[in-house]
C-alpha positions in Angstrom: 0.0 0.0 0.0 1.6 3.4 -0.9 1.3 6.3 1.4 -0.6 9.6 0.3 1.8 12.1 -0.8 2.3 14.7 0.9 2.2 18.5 -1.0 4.3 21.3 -0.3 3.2 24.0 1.0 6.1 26.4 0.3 3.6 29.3 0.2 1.8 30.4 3.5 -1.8 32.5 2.5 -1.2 36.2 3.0 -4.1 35.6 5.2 -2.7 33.1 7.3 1.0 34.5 7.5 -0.1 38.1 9.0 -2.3 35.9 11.4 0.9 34.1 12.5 3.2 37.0 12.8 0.8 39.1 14.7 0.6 36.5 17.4 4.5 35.9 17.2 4.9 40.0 18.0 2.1 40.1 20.6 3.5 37.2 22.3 7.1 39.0 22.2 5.5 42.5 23.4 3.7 40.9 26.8 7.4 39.3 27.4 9.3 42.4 26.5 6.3 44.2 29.0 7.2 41.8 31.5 11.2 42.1 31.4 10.5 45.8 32.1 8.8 45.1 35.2 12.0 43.2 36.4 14.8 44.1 38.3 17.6 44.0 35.7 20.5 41.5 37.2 18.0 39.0 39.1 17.4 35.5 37.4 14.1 36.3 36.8 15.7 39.3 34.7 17.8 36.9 33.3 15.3 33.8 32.5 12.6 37.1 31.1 15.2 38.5 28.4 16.6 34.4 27.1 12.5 33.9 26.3 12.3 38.0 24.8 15.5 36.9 22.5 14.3 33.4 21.7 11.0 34.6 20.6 12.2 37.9 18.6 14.9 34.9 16.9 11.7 32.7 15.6 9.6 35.6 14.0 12.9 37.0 12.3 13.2 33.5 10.9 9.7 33.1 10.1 9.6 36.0 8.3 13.2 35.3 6.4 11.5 32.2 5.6 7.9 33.4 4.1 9.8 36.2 1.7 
């Protein structure tokens, strides 16, 4: 029995990719909102700005890889 093939979706819908980014950018503006808050030099502090980095790294390359 053969498997179904898969297709390729290389193309996201213009729909669908401004739906993604704008939760990718709220979700890094409520953890850049809560680093603020922080005392800068605690591990909270520290822990707060890996996660702001991690998720401003994973929109950049979502969006260098829907150009």
């Amino acid at each position: 029995m053969r498997k179904p093939v898969k297709k390729s979706t290389s193309k996201m819908s213009k729909n669908h990719f401004e739906e993604r980014f704008a939760q990718m950018v709220g979700e890094y503006n409520a953890a850049k909102e809560e680093l603020a808050t922080l005392e800068e030099g605690t591990a909270e502090y520290i822990k707060q700005n890996k996660l702001c980095e991690k998720l401003f790294a994973s929109a950049e390359r979502f969006i260098n890889s829907h150009q």
